[in-house]
C-alpha positions in Angstrom: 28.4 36.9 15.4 28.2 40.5 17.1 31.8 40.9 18.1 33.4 41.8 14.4 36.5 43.6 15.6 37.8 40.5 17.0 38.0 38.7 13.9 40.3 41.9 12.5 44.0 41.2 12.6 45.2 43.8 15.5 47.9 45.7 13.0 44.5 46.8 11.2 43.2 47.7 14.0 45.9 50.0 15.4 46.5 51.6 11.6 46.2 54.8 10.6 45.4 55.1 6.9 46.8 57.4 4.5 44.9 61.1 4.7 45.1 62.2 1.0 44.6 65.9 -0.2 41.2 65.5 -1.5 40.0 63.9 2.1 41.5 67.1 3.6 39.6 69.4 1.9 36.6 68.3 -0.4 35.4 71.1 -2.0 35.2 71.7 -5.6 35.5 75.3 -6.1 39.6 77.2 -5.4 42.6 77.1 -6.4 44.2 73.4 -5.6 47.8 73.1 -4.9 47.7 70.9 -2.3 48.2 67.3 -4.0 51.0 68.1 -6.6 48.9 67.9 -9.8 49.9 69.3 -12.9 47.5 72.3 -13.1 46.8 71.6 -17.1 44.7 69.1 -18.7 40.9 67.7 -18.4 41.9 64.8 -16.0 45.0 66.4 -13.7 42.8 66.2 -10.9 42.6 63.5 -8.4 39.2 61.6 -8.1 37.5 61.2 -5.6 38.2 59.0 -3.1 34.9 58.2 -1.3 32.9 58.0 -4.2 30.2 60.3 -2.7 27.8 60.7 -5.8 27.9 56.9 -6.7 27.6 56.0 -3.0 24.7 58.5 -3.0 23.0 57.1 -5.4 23.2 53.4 -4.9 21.9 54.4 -1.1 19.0 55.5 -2.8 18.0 53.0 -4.7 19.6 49.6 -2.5 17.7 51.2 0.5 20.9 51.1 2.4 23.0 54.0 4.3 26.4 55.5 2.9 28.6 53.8 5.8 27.3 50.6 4.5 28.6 50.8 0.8 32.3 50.0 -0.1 33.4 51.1 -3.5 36.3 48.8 -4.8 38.6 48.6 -8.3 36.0 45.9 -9.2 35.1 43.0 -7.2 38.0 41.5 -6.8 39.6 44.6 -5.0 37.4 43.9 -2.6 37.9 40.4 -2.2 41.7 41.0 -1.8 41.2 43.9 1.0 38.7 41.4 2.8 41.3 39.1 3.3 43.9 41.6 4.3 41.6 42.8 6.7 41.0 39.7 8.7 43.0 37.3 7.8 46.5 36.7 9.1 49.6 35.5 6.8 50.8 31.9 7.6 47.7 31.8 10.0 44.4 32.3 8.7 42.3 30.2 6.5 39.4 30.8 4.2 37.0 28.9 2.8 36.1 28.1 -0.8 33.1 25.6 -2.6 34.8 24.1 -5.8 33.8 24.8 -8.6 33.8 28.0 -8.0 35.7 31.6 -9.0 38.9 31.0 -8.9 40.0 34.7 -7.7 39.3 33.8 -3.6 42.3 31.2 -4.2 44.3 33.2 -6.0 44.3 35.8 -3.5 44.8 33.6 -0.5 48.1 32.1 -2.4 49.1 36.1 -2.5 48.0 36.6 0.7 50.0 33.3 2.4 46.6 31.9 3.8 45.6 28.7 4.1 42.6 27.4 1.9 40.0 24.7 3.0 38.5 23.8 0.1 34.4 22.1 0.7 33.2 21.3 -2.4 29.5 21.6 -3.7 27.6 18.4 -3.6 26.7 17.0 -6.8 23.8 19.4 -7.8 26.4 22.6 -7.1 24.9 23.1 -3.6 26.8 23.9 -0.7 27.6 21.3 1.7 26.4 22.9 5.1 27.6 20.6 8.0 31.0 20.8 6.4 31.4 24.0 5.8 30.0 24.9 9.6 32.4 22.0 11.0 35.7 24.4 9.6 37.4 26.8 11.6 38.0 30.0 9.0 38.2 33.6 9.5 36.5 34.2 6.0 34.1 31.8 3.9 33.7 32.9 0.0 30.1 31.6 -1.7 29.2 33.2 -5.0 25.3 33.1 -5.8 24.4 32.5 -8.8 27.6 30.6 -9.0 30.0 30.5 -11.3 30.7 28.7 -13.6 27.6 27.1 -12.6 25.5 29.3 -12.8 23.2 28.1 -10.3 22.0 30.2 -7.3 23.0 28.8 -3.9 20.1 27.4 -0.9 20.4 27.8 2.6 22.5 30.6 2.8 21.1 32.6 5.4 21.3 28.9 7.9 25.0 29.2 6.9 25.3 33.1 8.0 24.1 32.9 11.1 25.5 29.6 12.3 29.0 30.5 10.5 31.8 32.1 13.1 33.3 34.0 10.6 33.1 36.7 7.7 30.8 35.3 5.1 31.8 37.1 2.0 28.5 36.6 -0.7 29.7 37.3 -3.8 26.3 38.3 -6.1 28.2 39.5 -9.6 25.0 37.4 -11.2 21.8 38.2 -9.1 20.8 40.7 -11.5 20.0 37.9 -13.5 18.4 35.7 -11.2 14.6 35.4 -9.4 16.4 35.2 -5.9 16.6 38.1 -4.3 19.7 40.0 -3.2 20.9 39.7 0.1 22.0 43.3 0.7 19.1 44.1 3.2 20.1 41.4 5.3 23.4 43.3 6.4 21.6 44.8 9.0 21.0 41.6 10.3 24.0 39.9 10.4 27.0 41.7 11.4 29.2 39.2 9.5 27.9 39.5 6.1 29.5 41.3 3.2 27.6 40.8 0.1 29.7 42.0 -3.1 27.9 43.1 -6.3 29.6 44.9 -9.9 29.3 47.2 -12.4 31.1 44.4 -14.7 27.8 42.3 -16.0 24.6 43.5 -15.5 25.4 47.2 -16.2 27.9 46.3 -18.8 31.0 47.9 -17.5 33.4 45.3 -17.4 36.3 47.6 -19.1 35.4 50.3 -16.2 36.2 47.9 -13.1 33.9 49.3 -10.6 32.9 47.1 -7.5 30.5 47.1 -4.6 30.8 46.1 -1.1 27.9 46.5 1.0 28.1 45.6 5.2 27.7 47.1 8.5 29.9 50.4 9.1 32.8 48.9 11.3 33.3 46.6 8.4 33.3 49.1 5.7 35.1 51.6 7.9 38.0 48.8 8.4 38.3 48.4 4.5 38.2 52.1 3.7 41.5 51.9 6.2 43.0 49.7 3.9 41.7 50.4 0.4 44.1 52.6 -2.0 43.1 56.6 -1.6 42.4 56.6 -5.0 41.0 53.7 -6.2 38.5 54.2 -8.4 38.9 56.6 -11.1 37.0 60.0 -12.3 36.0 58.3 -15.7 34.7 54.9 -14.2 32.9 56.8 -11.2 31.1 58.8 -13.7 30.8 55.3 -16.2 29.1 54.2 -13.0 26.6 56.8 -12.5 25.6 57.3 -15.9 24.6 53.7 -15.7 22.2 54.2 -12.9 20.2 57.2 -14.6 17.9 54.9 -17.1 17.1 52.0 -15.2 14.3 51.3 -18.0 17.1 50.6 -20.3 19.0 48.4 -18.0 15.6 46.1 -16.7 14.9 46.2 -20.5 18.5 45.0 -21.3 18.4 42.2 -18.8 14.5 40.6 -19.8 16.5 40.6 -23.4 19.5 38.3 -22.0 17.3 36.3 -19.9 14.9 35.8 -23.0 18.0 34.8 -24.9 19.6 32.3 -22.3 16.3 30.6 -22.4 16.4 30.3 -26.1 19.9 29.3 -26.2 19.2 26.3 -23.6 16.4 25.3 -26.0 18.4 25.3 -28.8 21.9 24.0 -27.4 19.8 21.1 -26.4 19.2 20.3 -30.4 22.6 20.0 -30.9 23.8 15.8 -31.2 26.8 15.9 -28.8 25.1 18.3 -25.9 24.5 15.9 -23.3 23.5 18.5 -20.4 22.8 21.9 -19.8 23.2 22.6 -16.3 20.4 25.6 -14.7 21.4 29.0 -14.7 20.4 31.8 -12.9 23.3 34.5 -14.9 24.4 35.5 -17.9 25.9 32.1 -18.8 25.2 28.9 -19.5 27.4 25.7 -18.0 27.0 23.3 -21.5 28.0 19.4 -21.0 29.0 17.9 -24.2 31.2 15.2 -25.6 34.6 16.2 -26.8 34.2 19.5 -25.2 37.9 19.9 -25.6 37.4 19.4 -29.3 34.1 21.5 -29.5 36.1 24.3 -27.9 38.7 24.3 -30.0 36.5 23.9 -33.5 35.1 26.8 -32.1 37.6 29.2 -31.9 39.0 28.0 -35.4 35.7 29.5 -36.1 36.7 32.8 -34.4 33.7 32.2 -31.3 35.7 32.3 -28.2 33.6 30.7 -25.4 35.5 29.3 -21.8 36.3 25.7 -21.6 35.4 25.1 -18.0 36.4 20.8 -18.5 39.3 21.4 -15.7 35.9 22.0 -12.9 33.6 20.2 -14.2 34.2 17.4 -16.5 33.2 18.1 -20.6 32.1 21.5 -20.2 31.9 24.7 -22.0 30.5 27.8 -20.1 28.8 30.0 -23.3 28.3 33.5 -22.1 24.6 34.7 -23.7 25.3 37.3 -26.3 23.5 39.4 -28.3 20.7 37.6 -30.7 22.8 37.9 -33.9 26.2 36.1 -31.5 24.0 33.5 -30.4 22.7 32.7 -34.2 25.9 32.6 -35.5 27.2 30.2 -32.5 24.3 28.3 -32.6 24.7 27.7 -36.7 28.4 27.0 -36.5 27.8 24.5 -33.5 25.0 22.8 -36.2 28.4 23.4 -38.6 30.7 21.3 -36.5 28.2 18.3 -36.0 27.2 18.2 -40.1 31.1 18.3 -40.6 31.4 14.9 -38.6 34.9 15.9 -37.3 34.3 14.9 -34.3 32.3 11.1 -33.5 29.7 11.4 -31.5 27.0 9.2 -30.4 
């Protein structure tokens, strides 16, 4: 698909966006009275609002220009303005492949679009002929998946033969041997691959998001995107995360290492009946009684995410630090010795 601005609802198109001070002028150094800040305190400044030091930064090191890099209030900022972007009210649909996260819904109920739901076949991949037979202005896949935690196949088949935005939502590739898609958004004009400070880097409380596509895109969400959206403190969370990239590959091979041993031990347990293959941070757990399982386990004050409404007797166990994923493992071994639950 070459012809992107044809896909963009035509108010979008004709907007102007919102020209705040610090776009005006950019410097650092003067005297700023321009944007009605209180002239005391350590934060009475407005942030930036094009993120030009992270964007720098993550240029560097993804190998990709500036006008290719969205910065969002986390992912899911992005996801929203996606859909505002394209998709028209009453209209529009988008696509989704249950189970899957539940936020590309949730913003198409807020946005009034209509949602085509294809689900993954029954080893989480995507159904391809169905998805391709739909008529969408935006198609959502998330690879790894969650809560599956499995990475997707065929993707690239699906962006090229898809007339539409394929969103490609890669929160978890940091954990996974497939390799990101952001260098194919040269190729394909319709991709937008999202990625986040939330999990790998460990910034979940600082809600810091990545878009990466080709320039008209980006330039169509900066239209739209809040002036300010990303605060001082989590630009700068964000940067300081990017300067020891030892400690972060170093992090990772430890959560890898510990999902592996957390598979091998789950599997000990009596009432695990399958542990679905993750490529993330997580781990999709069959069991039986998951209900019960969950709740014994937050009697026990280990809070995991019962996942049984998705995909039937499940639990998805986020991988923790080696002392969490003793103390689950033992009180797991706790609630099959205690026999409150009758299992096979």
């Amino acid at each position: 698909m070459d012809n992107i601005k044809s896909l963009i609802r035509e108010n979008i198109l004709s907007l102007s966006p919102y020209s705040s001070a610090r776009e005006e002028y950019s410097g650092t150094e003067g005297i700023f009275l321009d944007a009605n800040e209180n002239p005391f305190g350590n934060l009475n400044r407005y942030p930036d609002p094009n993120q030009y030091r992270l964007k720098q930064i993550l240029s560097s090191q993804k190998k990709v220009n500036l006008e290719n890099i969205l910065i969002g209030n986390g992912s899911d900022e992005i996801i929203d303005l996606v859909q505002r972007v394209f998709c028209e009210p009453k209209e529009d649909a988008i696509i989704v492949c249950p189970p899957t996260y539940g936020m590309y819904q949730v913003y198409a109920n807020i946005n009034d679009l209509k949602l085509i739901e294809i689900p993954l076949t029954n080893d989480f991949q995507l159904n391809s002929q169905a998805i391709l037979a739909q008529k969408a202005k935006v198609l959502y896949l998330c690879s790894p998946n969650n809560p599956t935690g499995n990475s997707l196949e065929n993707l690239e088949f699906i962006i090229k033969n898809f007339n539409g935005i394929v969103f490609l939502d890669e929160a978890y590739i940091d954990f996974s041997n497939q390799p990101s898609l952001i260098e194919k958004v040269k190729k394909y004009p319709n991709l937008i691959v999202s990625q986040t400070f939330s999990k790998a880097r460990g910034l979940a409380s600082s809600r810091v998001g990545i878009a990466y596509a080709n320039a008209s895109i980006i330039s169509f969400l900066s239209k739209v995107k809040p002036p300010y959206n990303v605060s001082k403190l989590n630009q700068e969370s964000a940067v300081n995360s990017l300067s020891d990239e030892t400690m972060f590959k170093n992090n990772i091979a430890l959560i890898i290492k510990e999902r592996e041993k957390l598979k091998s031990a789950l599997l000990e347990i009596a009432f695990v009946t399958k542990i679905f293959p993750s490529d993330a941070n997580f781990l999709l757990v069959e069991m039986e009684k998951s209900d019960e399982v969950f709740d014994a386990l937050i009697q026990k004050q280990i809070i995991t995410r019962n996942r049984s409404s998705v995909v039937k007797n499940t639990i998805r166990i986020t991988v923790g630090t080696p002392k969490e994923n003793e103390l689950l493992m033992y009180t797991l071994q706790l609630i099959a010795d205690e026999k409150s639950i009758i299992y096979r």
